[in-house]
DOMARVEX-252329 format. One record per residue (C-alpha): residue number from 1; x, y, z negated. Coordinates in nm, 2 decimals. Example, Ala and Ser with C-alpha at 12.3 -4.5 7.8 and 13.67 -1.06 7.14 Angstrom:
<1,<1.23,-0.45,-0.78>> <2,<1.37,-0.11,-0.71>> 
This chain:
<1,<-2.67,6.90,-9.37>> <2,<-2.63,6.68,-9.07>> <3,<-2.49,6.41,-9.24>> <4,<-2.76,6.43,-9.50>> <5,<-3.02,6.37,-9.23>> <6,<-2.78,6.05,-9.05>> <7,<-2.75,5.91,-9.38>> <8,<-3.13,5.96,-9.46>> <9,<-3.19,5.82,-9.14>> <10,<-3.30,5.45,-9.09>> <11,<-2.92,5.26,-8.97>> <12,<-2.96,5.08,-8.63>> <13,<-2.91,4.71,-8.70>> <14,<-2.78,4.41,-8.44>> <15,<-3.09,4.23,-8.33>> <16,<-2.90,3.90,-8.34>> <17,<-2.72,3.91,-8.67>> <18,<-2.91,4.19,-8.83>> <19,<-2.57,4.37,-8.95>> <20,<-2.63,4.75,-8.94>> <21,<-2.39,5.01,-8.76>> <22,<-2.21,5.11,-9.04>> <23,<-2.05,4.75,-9.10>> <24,<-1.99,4.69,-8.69>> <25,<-1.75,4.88,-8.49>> <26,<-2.00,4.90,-8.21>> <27,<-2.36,4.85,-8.10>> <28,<-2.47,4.83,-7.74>> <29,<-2.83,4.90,-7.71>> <30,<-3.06,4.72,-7.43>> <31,<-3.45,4.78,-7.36>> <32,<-3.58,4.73,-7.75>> <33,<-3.23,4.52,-7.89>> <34,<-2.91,4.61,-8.01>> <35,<-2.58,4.36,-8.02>> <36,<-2.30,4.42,-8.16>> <37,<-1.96,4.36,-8.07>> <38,<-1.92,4.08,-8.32>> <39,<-2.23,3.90,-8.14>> <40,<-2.04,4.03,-7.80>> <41,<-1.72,3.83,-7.84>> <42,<-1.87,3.54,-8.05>> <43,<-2.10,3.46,-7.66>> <44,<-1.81,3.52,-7.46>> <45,<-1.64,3.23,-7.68>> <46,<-1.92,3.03,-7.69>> <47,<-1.98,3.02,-7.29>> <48,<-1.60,3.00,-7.28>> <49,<-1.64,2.66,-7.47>> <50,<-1.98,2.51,-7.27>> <51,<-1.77,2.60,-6.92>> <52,<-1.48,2.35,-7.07>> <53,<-1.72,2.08,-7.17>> <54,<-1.93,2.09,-6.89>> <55,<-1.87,1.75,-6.67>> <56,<-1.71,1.84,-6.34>> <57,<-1.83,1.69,-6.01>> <58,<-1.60,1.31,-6.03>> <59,<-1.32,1.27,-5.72>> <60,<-1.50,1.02,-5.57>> <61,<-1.32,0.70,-5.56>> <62,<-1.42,0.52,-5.20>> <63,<-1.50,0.14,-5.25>> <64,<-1.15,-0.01,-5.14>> <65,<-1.03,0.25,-5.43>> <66,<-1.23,0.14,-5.66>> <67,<-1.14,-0.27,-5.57>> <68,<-0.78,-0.17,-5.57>> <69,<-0.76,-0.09,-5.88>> <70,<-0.99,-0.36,-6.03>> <71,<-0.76,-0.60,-5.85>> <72,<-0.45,-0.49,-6.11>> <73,<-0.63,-0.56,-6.40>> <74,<-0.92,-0.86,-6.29>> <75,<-0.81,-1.15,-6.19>> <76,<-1.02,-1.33,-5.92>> <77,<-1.40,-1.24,-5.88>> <78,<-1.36,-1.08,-5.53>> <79,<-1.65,-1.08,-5.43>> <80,<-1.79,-0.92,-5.81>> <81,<-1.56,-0.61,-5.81>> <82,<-1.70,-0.55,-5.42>> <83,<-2.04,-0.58,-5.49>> <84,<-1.94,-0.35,-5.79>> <85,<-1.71,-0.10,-5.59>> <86,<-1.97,-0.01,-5.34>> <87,<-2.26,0.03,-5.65>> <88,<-1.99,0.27,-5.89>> <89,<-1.91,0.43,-5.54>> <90,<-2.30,0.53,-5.45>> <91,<-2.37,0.60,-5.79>> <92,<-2.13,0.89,-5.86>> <93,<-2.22,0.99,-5.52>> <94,<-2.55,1.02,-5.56>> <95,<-2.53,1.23,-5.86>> <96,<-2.22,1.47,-5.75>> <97,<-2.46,1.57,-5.41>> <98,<-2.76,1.55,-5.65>> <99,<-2.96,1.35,-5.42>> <100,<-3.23,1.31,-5.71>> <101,<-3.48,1.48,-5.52>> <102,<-3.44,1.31,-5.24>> <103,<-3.57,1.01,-5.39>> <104,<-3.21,0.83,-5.39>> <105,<-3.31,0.61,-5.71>> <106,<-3.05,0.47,-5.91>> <107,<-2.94,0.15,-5.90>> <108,<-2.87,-0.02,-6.24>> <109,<-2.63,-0.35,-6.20>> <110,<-2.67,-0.74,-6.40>> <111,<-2.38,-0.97,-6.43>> <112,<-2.45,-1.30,-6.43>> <113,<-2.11,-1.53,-6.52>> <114,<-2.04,-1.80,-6.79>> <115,<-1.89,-1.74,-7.11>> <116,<-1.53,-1.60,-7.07>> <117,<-1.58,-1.53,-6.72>> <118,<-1.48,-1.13,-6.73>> <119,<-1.85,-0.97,-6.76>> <120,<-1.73,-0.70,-7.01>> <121,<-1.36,-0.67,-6.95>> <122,<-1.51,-0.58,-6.57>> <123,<-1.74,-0.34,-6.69>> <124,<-1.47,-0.13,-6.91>> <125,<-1.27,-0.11,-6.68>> <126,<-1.49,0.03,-6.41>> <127,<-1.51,0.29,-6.67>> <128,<-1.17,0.34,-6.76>> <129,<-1.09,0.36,-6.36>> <130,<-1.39,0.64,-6.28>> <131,<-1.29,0.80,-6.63>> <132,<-1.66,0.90,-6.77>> <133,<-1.75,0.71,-7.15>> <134,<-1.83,0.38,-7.18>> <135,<-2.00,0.18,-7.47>> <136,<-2.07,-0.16,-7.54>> <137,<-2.37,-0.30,-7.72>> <138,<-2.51,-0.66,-7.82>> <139,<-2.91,-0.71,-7.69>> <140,<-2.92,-0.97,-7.96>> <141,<-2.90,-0.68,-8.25>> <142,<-3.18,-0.46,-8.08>> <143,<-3.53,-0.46,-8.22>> <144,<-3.88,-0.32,-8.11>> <145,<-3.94,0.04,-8.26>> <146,<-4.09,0.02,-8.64>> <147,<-3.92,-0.35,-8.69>> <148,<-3.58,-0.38,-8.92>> <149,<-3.25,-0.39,-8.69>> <150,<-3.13,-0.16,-8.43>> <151,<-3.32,0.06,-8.23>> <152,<-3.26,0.06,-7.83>> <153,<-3.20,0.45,-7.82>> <154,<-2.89,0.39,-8.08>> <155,<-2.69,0.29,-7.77>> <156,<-2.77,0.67,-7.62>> <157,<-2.63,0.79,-7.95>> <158,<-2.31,0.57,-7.92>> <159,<-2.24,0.69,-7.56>> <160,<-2.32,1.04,-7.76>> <161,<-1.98,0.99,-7.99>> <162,<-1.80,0.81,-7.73>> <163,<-1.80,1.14,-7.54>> <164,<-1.67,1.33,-7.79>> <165,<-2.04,1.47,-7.89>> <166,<-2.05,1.62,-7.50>> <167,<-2.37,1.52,-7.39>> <168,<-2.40,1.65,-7.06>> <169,<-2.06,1.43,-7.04>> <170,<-2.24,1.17,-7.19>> <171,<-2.52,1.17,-6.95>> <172,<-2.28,1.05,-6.64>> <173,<-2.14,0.77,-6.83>> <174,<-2.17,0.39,-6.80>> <175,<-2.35,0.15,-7.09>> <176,<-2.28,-0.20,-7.08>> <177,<-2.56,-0.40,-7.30>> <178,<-2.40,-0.77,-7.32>> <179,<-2.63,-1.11,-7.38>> <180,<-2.90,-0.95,-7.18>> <181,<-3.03,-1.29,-7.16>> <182,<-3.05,-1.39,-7.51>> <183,<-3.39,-1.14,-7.51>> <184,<-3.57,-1.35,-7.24>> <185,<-3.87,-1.45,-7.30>> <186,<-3.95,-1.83,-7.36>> <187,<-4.19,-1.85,-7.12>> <188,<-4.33,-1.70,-6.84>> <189,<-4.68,-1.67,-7.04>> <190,<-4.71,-1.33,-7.28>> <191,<-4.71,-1.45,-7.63>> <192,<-5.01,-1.43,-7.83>> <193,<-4.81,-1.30,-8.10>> <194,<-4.56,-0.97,-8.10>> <195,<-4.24,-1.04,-7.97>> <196,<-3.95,-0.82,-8.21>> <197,<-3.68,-0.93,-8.04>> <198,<-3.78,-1.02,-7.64>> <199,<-4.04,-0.92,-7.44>> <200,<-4.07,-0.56,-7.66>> <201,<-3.69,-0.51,-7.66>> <202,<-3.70,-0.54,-7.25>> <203,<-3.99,-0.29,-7.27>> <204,<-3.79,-0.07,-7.46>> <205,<-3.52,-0.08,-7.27>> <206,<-3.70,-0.05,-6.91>> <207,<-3.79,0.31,-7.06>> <208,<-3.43,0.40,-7.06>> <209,<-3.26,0.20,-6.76>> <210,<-3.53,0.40,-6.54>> <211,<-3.45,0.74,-6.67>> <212,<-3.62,0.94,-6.99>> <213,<-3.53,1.18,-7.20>> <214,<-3.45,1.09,-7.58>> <215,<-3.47,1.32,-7.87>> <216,<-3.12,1.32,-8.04>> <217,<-3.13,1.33,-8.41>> <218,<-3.07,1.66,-8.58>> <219,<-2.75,1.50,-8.76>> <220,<-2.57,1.46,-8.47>> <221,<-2.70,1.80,-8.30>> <222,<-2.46,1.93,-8.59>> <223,<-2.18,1.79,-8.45>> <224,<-2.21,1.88,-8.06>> <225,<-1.92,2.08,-7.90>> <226,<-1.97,2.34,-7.70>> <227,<-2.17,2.65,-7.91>> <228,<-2.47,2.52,-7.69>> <229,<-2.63,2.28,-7.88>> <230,<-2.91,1.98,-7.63>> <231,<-3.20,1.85,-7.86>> <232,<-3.22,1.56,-7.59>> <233,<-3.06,1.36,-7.36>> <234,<-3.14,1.25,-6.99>> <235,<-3.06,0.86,-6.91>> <236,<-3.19,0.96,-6.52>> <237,<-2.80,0.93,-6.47>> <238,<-2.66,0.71,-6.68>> <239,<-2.53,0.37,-6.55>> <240,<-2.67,0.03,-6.71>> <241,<-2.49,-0.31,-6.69>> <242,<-2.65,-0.58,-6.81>> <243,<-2.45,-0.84,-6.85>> <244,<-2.53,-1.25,-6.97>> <245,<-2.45,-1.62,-6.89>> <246,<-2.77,-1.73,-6.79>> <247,<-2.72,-2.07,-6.91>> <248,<-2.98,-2.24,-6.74>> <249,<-3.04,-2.06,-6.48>> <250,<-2.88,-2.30,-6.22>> <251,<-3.13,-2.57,-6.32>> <252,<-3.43,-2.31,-6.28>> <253,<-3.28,-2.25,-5.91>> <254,<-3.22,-2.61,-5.85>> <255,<-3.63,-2.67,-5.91>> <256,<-3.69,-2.37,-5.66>> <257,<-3.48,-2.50,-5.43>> <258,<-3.60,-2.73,-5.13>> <259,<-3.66,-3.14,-5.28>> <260,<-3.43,-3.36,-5.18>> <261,<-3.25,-3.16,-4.92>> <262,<-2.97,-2.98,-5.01>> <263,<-2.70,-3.12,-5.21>> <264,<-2.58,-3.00,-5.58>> <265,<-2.28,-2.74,-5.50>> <266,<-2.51,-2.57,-5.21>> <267,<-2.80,-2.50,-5.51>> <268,<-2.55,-2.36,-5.70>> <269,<-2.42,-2.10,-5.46>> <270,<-2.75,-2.03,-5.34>> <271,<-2.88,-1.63,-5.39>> <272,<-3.01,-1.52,-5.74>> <273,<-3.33,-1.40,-5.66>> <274,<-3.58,-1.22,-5.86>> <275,<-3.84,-1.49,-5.91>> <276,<-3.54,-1.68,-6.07>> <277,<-3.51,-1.44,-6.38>> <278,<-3.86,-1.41,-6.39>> <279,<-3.92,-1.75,-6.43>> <280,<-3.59,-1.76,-6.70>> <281,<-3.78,-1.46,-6.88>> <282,<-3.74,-1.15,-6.79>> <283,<-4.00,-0.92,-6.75>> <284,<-4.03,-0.79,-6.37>> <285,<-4.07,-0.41,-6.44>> <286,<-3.66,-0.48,-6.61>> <287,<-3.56,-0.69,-6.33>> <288,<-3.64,-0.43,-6.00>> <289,<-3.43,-0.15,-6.19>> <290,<-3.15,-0.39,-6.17>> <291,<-3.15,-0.44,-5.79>> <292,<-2.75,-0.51,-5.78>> <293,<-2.67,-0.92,-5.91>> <294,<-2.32,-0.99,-5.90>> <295,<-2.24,-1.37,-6.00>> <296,<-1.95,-1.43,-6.17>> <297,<-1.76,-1.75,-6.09>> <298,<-1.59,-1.99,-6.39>> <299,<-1.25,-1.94,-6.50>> <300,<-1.02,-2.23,-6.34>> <301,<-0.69,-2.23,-6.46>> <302,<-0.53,-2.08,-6.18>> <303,<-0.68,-1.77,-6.29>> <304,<-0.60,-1.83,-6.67>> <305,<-0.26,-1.85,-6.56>> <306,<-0.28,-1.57,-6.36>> <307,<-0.43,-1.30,-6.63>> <308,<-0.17,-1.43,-6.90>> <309,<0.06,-1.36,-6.65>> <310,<0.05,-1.14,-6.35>> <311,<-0.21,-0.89,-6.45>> <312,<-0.10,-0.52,-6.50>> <313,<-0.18,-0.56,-6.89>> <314,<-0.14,-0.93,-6.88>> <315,<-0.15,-1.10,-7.25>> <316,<0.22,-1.20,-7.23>> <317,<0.31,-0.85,-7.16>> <318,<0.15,-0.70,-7.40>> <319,<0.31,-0.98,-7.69>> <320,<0.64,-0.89,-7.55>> <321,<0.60,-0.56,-7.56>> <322,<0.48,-0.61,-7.95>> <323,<0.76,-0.85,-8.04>> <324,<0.97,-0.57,-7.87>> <325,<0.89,-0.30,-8.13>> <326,<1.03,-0.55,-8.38>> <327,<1.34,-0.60,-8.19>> <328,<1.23,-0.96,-8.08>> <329,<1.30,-1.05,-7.73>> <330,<0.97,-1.38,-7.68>> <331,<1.02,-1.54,-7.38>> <332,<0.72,-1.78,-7.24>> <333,<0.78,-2.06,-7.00>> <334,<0.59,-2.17,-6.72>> <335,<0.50,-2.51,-6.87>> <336,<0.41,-2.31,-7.18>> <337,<0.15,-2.08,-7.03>> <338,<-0.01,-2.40,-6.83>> <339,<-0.05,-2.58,-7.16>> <340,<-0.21,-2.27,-7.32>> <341,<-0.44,-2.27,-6.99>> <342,<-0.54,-2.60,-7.04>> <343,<-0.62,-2.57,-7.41>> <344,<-0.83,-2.27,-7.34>> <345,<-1.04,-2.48,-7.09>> <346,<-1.10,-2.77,-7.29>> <347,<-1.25,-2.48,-7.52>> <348,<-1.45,-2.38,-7.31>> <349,<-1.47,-2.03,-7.36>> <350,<-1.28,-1.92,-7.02>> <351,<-1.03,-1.62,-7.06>> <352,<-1.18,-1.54,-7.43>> <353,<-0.99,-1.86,-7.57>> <354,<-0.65,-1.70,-7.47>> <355,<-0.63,-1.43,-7.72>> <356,<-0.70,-1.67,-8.04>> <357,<-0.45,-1.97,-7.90>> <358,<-0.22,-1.73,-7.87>> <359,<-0.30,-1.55,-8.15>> <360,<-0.23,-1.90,-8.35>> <361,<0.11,-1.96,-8.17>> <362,<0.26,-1.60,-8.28>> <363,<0.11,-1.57,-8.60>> <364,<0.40,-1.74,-8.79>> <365,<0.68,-1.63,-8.60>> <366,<0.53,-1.26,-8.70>> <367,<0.51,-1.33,-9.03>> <368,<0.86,-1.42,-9.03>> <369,<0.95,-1.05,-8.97>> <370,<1.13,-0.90,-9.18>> <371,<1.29,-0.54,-9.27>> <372,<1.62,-0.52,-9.09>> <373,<1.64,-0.88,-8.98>> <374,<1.83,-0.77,-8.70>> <375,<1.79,-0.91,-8.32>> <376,<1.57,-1.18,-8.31>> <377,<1.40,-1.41,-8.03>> <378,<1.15,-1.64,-8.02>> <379,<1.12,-1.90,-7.70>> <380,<0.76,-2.06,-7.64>> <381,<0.75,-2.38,-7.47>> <382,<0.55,-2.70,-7.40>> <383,<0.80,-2.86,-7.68>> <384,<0.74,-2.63,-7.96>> <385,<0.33,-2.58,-7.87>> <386,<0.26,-2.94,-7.90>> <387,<0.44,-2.92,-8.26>> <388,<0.31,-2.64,-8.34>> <389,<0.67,-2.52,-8.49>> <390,<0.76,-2.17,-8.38>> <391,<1.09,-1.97,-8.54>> <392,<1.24,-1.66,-8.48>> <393,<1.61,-1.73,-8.41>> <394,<1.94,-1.48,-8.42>> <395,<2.03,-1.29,-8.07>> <396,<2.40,-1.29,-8.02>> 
């Protein structure tokens, strides 16, 4: 009789996954709700998760840290990586004593430096020495809202992926938007007509650089770690560097500067100042979140010795160690790498020339490999670079 009146009874039912009591093995009842033990353990996992993907407060790395390190990768610039050692160093600081109330604003940083110069290969690795997610994005591919090409807020996405879909990871790490002065404005006058690809694209992207939250589309909500899934994401923290060569900038300074009175080389060194960028076209609301300018000098070749060479991942290493793994032993000379500097220089394209001449002097000599060729080596000199002939000959 008593079972007749349970099983008449209405079954209590999980308030969360609306199983009944019957299917569960328990229900714990609250004021009004029931969960079940199914719903128990599947919240303990998920805060389990959320506590292992939440960022942790960075070991802050003090400025001569920060050089340090910069100094075994980047070669030259001293005075760059320490303008940049003490702005990484007060960023991360700011945000592990959350100082945002206390009106510490963030200070976003521009590179200004000739082609080959180290702009980007300074930025990542800043990134890759603090350890937080880094992307890279062209300013030439970006378009204002509602035109065809790519929207600022795809770069918020990238960072998105690039944190392995973490987004509270995501919102402590670095962007680095390259040929930030291709979207300059051609004059210092508003054009009549709508800028797609300048003056709107700097608008759009003062809106992130100062801090906003972004809706973050559904598709990739799917894919966020963590059981607790963010609908948006909070650039308040994220690092911008802007980086660009600022072709004529020099000249624009040199019209600035005092007539007749100070000589060529002193007009070059002299401070960038804001009025400068203004007047090469950028918008003044973009240029005061970007308070930190650190000019990048042009590659000499000293220096393009030096990074083939003495750097910690120096190019020459980093051939070895690839001819290595095919049981070739390369060996450069001295002379060899000064000829390669030179050639890179009459390029013009500063450190970025390297890769492709060297790229050109390996590429038969790796062809040449073959299954179980045995021990090989392969010696690069001035000789066999001004012929162009490189072999792979038999170790004894």
């Amino acid at each position: 009789m008593n079972k007749s009146k349970v099983l008449n009874k209405e079954p209590i039912i999980c308030s969360f996954c609306r199983k009944d009591q019957f299917v569960v093995e328990k229900l714990i009842a609250g004021p009004g709700v029931f969960i079940c033990n199914e719903c128990v353990d599947l919240c303990e996992k998920m805060i389990k998760e959320h506590k292992k993907t939440e960022p942790k407060d960075h070991k802050i790395l003090f400025p001569g840290e920060i050089k340090e390190s910069l100094d075994e990768y980047v070669i030259g610039q001293e005075t760059p990586k320490k303008i940049l050692s003490v702005a990484i160093y007060n960023h991360y600081n700011r945000i592990n004593a959350n100082e945002k109330e206390d009106n510490i604003e963030k200070s976003n940083i521009l590179l200004i430096g000739p082609t080959g110069s180290g702009k980007t290969f300074l930025a990542k690795t800043l990134a890759k020495t603090i350890d937080v997610p880094f992307v890279i994005a062209d300013a030439t591919t970006f378009t204002e809202a509602g035109y065809v090409g790519e929207d600022v807020e795809s770069i918020l996405f990238n960072l998105i992926q690039a944190s392995d879909m973490n987004v509270n990871l995501a919102e402590r790490g670095i962007i680095y938007i390259d040929e930030i002065d291709k979207i300059a404005r051609t004059s210092e006058n508003k054009s009549i007509s709508r800028d797609v690809s300048g003056e709107g694209v700097q608008q759009a992207l003062l809106k992130l650089v100062e801090g906003t939250k972004i809706n973050i589309p559904q598709k990739l909500q799917e894919k966020m770690r963590g059981g607790i899934v963010k609908n948006q994401i909070d650039t308040s923290n994220i690092l911008f560097i802007c980086g660009g060569a600022f072709a004529d900038l020099d000249s624009l300074i040199e019209e600035k500067a005092s007539i007749g009175f100070q000589k060529k080389n002193e007009i070059l060194d002299k401070k960038i100042e804001n009025n400068h960028l203004i007047k090469f076209g950028l918008i003044p609301e973009l240029i005061g979140r970007f308070p930190i300018v650190a000019k990048l000098d042009k590659i000499d070749k000293d220096s393009l010795v030096s990074i083939m060479k003495d750097s910690k991942n120096s190019l020459i290493k980093q051939y070895k160690r690839l001819f290595k793994l095919s049981n070739v032993i390369l060996d450069v000379t001295d002379g060899a790498i000064e000829l390669i500097a030179e050639k890179a220089l009459e390029k013009g394209s500063g450190a970025r020339g390297l890769k492709s001449i060297l790229e050109s002097i390996f590429l038969d000599p790796m062809f040449d490999i073959k299954r179980d060729i045995g021990p090989m080596s392969l010696n690069i000199n001035e000789n066999n670079i001004e012929k162009k002939k490189f072999k792979l000959e038999k170790r004894n």
